[in-house]
C-alpha positions as CSV (number, residue, x, y, z in Angstrom):
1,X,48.2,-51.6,-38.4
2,X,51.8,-53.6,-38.6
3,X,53.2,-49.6,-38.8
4,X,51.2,-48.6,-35.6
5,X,52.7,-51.8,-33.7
6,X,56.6,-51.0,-34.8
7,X,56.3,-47.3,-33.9
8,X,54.6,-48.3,-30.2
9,X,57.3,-51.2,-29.8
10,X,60.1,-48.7,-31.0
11,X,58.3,-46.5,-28.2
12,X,58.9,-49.0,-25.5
13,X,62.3,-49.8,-26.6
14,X,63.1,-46.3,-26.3
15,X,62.0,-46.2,-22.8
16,X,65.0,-48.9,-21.8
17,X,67.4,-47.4,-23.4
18,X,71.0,-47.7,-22.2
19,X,72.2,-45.0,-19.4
20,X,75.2,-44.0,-21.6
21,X,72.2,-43.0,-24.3
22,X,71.4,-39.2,-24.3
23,X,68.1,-38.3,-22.6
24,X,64.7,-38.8,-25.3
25,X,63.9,-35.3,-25.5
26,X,67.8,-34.4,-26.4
27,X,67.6,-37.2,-28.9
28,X,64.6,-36.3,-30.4
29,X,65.5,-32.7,-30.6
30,X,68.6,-34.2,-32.8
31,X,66.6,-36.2,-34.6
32,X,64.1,-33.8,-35.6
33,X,66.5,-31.1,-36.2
34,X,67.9,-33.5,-38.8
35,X,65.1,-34.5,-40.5
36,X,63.4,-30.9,-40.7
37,X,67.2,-30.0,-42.6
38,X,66.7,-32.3,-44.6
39,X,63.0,-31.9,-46.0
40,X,63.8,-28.2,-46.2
41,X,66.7,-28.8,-48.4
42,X,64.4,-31.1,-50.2
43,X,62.1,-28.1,-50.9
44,X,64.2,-25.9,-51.7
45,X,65.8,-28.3,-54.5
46,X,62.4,-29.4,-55.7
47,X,61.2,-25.9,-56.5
48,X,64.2,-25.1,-58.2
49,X,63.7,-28.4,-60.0
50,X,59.7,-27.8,-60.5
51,X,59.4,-23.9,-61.2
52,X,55.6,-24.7,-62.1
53,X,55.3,-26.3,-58.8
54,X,56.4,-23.3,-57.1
55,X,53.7,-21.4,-58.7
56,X,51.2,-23.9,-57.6
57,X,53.0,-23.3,-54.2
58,X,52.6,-19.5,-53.9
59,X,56.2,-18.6,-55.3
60,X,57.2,-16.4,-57.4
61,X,60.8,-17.9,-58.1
62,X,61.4,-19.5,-61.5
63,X,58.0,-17.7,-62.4
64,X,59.8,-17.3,-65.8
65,X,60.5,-21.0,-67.1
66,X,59.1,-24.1,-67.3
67,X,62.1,-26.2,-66.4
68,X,63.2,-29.5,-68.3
69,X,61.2,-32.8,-68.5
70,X,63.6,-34.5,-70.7
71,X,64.3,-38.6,-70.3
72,X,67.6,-37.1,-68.7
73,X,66.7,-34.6,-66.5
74,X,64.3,-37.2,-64.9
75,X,67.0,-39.6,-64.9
76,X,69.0,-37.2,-63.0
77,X,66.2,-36.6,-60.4
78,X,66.0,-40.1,-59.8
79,X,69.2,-40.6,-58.8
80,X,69.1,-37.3,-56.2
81,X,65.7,-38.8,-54.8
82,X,67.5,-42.2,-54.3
83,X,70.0,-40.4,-52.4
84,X,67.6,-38.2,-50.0
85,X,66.2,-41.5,-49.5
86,X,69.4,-43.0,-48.5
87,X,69.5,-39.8,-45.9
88,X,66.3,-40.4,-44.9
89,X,67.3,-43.8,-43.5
90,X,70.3,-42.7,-42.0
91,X,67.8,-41.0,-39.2
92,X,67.0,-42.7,-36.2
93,X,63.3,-42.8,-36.5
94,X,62.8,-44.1,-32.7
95,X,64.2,-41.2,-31.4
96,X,61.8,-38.7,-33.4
97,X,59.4,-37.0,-31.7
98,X,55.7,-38.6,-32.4
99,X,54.9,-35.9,-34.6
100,X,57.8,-36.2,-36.6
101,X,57.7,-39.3,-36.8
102,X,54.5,-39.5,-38.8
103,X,55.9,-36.7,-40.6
104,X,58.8,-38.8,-41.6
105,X,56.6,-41.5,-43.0
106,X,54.5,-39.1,-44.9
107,X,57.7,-37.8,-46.3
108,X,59.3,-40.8,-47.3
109,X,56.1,-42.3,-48.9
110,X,56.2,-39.0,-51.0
111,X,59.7,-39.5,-51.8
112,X,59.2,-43.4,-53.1
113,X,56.7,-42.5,-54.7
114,X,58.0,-39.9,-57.1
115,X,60.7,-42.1,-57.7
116,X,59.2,-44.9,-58.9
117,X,57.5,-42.3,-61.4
118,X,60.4,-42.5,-62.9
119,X,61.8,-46.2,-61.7
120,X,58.9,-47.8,-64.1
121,X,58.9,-45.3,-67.0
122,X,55.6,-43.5,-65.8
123,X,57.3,-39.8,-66.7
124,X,57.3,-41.1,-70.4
125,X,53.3,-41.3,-70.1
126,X,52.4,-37.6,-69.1
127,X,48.8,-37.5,-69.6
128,X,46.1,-40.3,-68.5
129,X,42.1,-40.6,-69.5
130,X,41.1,-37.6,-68.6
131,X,44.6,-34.8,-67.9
132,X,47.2,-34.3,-69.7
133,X,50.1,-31.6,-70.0
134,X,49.5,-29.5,-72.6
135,X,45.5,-29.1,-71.0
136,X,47.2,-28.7,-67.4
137,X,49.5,-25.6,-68.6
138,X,47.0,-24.2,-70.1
139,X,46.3,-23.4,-66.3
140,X,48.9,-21.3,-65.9
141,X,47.1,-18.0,-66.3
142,X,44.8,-18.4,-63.9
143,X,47.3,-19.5,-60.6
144,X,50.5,-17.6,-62.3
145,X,51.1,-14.1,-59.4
146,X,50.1,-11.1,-62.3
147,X,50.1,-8.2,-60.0
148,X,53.1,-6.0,-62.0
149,X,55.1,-5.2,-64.8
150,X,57.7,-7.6,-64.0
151,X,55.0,-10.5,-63.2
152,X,54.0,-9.9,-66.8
153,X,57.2,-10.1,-68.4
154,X,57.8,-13.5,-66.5
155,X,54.3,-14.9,-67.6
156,X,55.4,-13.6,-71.9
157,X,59.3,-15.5,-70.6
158,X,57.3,-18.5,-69.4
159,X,54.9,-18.3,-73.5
160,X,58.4,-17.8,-75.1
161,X,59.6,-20.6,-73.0
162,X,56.5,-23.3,-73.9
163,X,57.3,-24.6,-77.7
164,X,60.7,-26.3,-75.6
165,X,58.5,-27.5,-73.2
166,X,56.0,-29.5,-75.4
167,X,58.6,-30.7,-77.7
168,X,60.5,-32.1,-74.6
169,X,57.0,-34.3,-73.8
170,X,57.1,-35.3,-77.4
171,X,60.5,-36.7,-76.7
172,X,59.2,-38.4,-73.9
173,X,55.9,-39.6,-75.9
174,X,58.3,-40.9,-78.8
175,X,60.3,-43.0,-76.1
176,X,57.4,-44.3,-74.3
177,X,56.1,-45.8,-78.0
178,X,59.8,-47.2,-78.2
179,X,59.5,-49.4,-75.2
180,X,56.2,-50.1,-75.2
181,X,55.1,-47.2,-72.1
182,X,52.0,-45.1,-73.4
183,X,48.4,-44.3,-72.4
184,X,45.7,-47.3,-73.7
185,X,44.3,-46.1,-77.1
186,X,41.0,-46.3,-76.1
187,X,41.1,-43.5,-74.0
188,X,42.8,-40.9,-76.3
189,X,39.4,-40.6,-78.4
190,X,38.5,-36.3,-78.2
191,X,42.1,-35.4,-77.8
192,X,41.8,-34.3,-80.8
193,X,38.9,-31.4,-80.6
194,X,40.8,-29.9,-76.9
195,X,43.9,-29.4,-78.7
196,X,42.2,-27.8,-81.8
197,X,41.3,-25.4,-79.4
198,X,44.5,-24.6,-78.0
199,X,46.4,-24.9,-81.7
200,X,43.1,-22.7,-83.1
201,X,41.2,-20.4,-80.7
202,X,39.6,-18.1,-83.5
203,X,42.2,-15.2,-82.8
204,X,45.0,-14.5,-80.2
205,X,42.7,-12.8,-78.0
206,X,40.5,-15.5,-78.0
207,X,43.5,-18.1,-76.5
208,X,43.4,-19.6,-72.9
209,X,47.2,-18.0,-72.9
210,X,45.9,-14.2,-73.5
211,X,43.3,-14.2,-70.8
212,X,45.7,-12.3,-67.9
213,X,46.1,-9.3,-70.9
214,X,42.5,-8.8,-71.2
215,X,42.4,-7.5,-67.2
216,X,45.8,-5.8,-66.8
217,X,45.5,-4.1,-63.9
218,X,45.0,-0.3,-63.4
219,X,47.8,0.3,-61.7
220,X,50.4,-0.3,-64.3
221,X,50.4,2.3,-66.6
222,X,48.5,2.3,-69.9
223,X,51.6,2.6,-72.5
224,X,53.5,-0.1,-70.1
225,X,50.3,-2.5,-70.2
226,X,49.4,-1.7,-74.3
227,X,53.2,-3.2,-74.8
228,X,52.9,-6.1,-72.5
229,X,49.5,-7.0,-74.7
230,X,51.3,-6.8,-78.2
231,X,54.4,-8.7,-76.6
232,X,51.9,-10.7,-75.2
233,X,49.8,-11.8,-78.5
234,X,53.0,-12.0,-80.4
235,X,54.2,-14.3,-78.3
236,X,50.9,-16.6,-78.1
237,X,50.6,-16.1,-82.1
238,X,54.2,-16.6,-82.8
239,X,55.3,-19.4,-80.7
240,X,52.2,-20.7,-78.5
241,X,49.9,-21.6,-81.6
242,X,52.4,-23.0,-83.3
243,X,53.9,-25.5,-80.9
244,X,50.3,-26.7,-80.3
245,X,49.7,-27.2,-83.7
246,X,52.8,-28.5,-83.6
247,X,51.7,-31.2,-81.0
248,X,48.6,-31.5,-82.0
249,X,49.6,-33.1,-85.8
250,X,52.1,-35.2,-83.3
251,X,49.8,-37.7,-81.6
252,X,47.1,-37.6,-84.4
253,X,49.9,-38.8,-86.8
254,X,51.8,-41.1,-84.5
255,X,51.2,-41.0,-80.7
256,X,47.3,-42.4,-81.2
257,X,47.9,-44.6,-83.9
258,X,51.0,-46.4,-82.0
259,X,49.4,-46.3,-78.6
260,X,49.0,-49.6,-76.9
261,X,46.0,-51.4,-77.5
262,X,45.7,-53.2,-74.1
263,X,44.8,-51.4,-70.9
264,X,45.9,-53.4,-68.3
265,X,49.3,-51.9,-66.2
266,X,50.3,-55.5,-66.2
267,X,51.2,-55.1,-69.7
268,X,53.9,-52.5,-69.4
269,X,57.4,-53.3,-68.9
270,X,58.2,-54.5,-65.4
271,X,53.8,-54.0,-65.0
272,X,53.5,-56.4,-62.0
273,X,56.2,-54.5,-59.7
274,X,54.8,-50.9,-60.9
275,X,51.0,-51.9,-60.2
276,X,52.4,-52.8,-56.6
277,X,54.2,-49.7,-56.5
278,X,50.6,-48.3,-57.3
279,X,48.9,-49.9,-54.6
280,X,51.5,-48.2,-51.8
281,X,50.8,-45.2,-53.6
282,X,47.3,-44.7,-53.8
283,X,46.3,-47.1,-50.7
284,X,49.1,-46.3,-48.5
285,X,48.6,-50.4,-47.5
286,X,51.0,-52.9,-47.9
287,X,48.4,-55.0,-49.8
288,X,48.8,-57.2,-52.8
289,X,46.7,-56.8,-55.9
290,X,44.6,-59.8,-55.1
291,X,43.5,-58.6,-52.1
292,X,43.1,-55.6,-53.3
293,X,40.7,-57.3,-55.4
294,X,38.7,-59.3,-53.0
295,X,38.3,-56.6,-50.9
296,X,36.5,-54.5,-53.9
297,X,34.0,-57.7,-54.6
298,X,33.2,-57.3,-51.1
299,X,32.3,-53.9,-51.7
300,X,30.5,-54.2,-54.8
301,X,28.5,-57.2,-53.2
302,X,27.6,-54.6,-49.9
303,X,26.7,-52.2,-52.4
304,X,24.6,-54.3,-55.0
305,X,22.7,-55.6,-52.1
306,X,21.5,-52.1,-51.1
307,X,20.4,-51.2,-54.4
308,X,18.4,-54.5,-54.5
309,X,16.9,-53.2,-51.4
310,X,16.0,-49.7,-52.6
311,X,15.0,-51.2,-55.8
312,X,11.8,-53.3,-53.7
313,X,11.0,-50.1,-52.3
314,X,10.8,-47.8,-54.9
315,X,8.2,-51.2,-56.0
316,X,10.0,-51.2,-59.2
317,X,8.2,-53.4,-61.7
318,X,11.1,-55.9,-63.4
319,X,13.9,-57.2,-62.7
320,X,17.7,-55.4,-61.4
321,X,19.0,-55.5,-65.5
322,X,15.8,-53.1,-66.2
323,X,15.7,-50.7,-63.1
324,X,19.4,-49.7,-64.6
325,X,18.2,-49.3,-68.1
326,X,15.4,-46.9,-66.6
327,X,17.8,-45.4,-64.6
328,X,19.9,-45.0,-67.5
329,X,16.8,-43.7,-69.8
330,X,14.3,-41.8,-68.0
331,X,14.5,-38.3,-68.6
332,X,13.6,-37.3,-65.2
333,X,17.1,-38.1,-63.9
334,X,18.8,-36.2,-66.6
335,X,19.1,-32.2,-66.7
336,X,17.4,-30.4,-69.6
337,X,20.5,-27.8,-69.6
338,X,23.7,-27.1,-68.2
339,X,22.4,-24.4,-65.7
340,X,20.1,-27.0,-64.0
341,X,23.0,-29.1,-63.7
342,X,25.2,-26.3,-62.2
343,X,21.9,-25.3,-60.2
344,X,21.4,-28.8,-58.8
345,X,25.3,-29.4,-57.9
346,X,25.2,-26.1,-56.3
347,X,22.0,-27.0,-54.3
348,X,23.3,-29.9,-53.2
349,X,26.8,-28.4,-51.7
350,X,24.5,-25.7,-50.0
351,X,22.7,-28.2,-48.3
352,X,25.5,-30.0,-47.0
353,X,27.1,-26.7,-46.1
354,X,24.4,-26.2,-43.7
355,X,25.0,-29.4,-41.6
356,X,29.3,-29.5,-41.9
357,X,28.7,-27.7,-38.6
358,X,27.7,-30.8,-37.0
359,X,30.3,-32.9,-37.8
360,X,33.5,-31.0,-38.0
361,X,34.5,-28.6,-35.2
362,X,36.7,-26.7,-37.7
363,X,36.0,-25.3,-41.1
364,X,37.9,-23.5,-43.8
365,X,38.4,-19.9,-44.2
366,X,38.3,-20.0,-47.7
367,X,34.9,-20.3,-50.2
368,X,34.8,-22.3,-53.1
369,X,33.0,-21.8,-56.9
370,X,31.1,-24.1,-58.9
371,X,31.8,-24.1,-62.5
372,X,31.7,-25.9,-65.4
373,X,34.6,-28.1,-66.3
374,X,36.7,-26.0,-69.7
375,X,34.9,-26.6,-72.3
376,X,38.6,-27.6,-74.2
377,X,39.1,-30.3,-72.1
378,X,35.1,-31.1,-71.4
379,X,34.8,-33.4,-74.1
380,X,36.6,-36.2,-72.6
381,X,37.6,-35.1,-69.2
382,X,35.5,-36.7,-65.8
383,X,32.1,-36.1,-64.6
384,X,33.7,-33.4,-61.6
385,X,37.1,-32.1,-60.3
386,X,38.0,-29.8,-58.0
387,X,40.0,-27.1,-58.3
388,X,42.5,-25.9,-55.5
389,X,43.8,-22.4,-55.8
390,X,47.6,-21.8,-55.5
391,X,48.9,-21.9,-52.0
392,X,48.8,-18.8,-50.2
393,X,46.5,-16.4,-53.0
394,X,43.0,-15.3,-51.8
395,X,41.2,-17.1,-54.9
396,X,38.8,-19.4,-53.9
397,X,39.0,-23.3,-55.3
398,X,36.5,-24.6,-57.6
399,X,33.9,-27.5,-57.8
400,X,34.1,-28.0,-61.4
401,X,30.8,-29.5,-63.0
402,X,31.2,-31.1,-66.3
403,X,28.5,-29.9,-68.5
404,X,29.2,-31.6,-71.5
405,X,27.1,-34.7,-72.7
406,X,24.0,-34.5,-70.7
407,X,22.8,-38.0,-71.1
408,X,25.7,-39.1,-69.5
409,X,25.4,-36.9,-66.5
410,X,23.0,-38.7,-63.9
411,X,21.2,-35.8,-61.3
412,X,21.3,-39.2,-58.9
413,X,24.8,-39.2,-59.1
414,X,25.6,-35.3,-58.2
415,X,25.2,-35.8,-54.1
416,X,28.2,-38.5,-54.0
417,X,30.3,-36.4,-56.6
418,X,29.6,-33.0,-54.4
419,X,30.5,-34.8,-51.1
420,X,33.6,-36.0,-52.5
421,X,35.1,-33.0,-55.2
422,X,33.9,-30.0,-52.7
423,X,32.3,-30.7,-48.9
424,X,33.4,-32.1,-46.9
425,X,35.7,-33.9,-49.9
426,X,38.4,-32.0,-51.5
427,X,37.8,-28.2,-51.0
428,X,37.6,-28.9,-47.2
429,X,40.5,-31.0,-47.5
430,X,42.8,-28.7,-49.0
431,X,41.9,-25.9,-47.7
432,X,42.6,-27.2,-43.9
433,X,45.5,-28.6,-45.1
434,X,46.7,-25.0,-46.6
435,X,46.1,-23.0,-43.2
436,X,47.3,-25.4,-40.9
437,X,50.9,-23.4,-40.8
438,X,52.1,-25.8,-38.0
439,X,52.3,-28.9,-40.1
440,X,55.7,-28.7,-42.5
441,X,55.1,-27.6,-45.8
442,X,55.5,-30.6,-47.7
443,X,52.1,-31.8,-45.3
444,X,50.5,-29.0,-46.5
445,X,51.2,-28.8,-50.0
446,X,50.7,-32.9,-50.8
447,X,54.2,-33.1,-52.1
448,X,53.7,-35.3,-54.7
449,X,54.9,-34.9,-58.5
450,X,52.6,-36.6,-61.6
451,X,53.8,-37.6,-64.7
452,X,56.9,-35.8,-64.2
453,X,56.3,-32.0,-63.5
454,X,53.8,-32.4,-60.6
455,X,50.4,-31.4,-60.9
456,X,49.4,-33.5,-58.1
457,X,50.2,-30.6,-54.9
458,X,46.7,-30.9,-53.7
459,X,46.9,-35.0,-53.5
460,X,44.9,-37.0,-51.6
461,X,48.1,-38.1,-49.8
462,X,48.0,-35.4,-47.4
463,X,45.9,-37.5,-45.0
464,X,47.0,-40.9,-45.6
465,X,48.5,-41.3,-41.8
């Protein structure tokens, strides 16, 4: 709200501006001309920087390397973010246009916020509760461009390429355990089992990695494709298998023993001024954590009250504590398999497919899948996810269902986690996003890094204005 009133006051001081003061559309034709140079400089850096990004981002530039996530290239980054920055407030934002000038803030908030990934240490913790780097590559094969010969000699540079890349997070997961900067132990229980699959898979051909050589396509010849598969397995067997094996003796050793025991981001280094930092980031409101706070009791009291209310007419029999521990029990909320949980989530998106219509006067092009969750990462990863397919392919995104751990996976809780992950939640979100071509890329794409190399291009943060 304070934003909205500086941008109409700027608006009005705009309007009695001195005569000697170039016309407002000249001005914001400068202005704007200078801020779009700079975010396309910004882009075009950041890509170069973040060659996985550019995959993510339809591009087929740095398709063969990972690029560096050491303490110092970070450092380095830092320091060229606090200089766009600096740019960034050299422009007169009262004389951009009003598009642009929502732009700008979206921009900048992206900016900050990658900044102060590495400002409070957060590039040292690359994983959280339920994603973590070595699970997020292993998504490389299915948004990597394999259409050629010279596709698949990129995608074998990028396997050769991967032991450097782990090792550099172990560097990063050694320094956080020096200052005190890693995940809360409690949530790196099943790490274990998802990286046995990675560091194990039964044989080569049974890897995450090999998947694009098992459907080469026809139109590269046969003695061309047979030596792309045996570079291809020699490459997984040789270096892929080892490096997680490598990683995976790492944090069962070391990383999970010396985790933090506390779970609170107060208790990292400098943990009052990064939880704020979290609270711009996330909320986009200039909110403190107490309030934050209060306004979730609220919530939780508007909610509890309706569940009181649906609990008298359901004429449940017992108190609130015992409706949850039928809830929790009763084997008529549970599915029996995972295909009646896929069945149900998939019901349920249909349904609400059917009435989008009604409330949104524009839909996406693009379909999405429901499928379960990977089973390597199942084990400990969320209830649902979705998906997005790199910007700019014709692959659908997908409502991911975790199957896993059935009696934990309430049928009353599918409708909210289907309106949020697919429609008219994510799926819808980012696939407007991806064909609105007027908006600036950086709009479109959520530019936003995580934990250091940026998984985050489809981030919530592209409606936040």
């Amino acid at each position: 709200m304070r934003a909205s009133i500086r941008l109409a006051f700027a608006a009005l001081l705009a309007l009695g501006a001195a005569p000697n003061r170039a016309a407002p559309s000249e001005a914001a034709e400068r202005a704007d001309a200078a801020f779009r140079a700079l975010t396309e400089r910004e882009l075009a850096w950041h890509f170069a920087e973040h060659p996985i990004e550019a995959t993510y981002a339809g591009r087929r530039e740095g398709a063969d390397r990972l690029g560096s996530v050491t303490d110092a290239a970070q450092r380095k980054r830092l320091a060229h973010w606090d200089e766009t920055l600096a740019s960034l407030a050299k422009i007169d934002t009262d004389a951009l246009s009003p598009a642009e000038r929502i732009n700008f803030r979206i921009f900048r908030d992206q900016l900050e916020a990658r900044a102060n990934t590495v400002r409070f240490g957060a590039h040292l913790v690359p994983m959280n509760s339920d994603s973590a780097f070595y699970s997020e590559i292993a998504q490389l094969p299915r948004v990597q461009p394999l259409a050629t010969e010279a596709d698949y000699r990129r995608y074998i540079a990028r396997l050769l390429d991967l032991p450097r890349w782990l090792d550099e997070h172990v560097e990063l997961l050694k320094l956080g355990l020096e200052r005190g900067i890693t995940v809360p132990r409690v949530v790196l229980a099943g790490r274990d089992s998802a990286l046995a699959t990675y560091a194990e898979p039964g044989s080569v051909e049974q890897s995450v990695f090999y998947a694009p050589f098992a459907s080469i396509p026809a139109s590269i010849p046969k003695a061309d494709a047979d030596a792309l598969r045996r570079d291809g397995a020699r490459a997984i067997e040789e270096h892929v298998l080892p490096a997680y094996a490598k990683l995976r003796e790492f944090l069962a050793k070391h990383y999970v023993p010396g985790a933090r025991t506390t779970i609170a981001a107060y208790d990292l280094p400098e943990g009052k001024a990064f939880y704020a930092s979290q609270i711009r980031e996330y909320t986009t409101l200039d909110l403190d954590a107490k309030a934050i706070h209060e306004r979730g009791l609220a919530e939780v009291a508007r909610i509890r009250a309706e569940m009181e209310k649906i609990v008298r007419e359901v004429r449940h029999e017992g108190d609130f504590a015992s409706f949850l521990a039928k809830l929790r029990s009763d084997p008529q909320f549970y599915a029996a398999s995972d295909e009646q949980l896929l069945m149900q989530a998939a019901w349920i998106a249909k349904r609400v497919d059917g009435v989008l219509p009604k409330y949104f006067g524009t839909l996406p092009r693009r379909p999405f899948g429901i499928a379960p969750v990977p089973a390597a990462i199942a084990p400990y990863y969320t209830a649902g996810r979705y998906a997005g397919a790199p910007y700019g392919s014709d692959e659908p995104g997908y409502y991911w269902v975790n199957t896993t751990k059935l009696e934990s996976r309430p049928l009353y809780a599918l409708p909210a986690l289907t309106l949020h992950e697919a429609v008219p939640g994510h799926h819808m979100q980012v696939a407007l996003a991806a064909e609105q071509g007027e908006q600036p890329l950086f709009r479109r794409l959520g530019y936003i890094s995580a934990f250091g190399e940026g998984w985050a291009l489809y981030a919530e943060k592209l409606g936040a204005e």
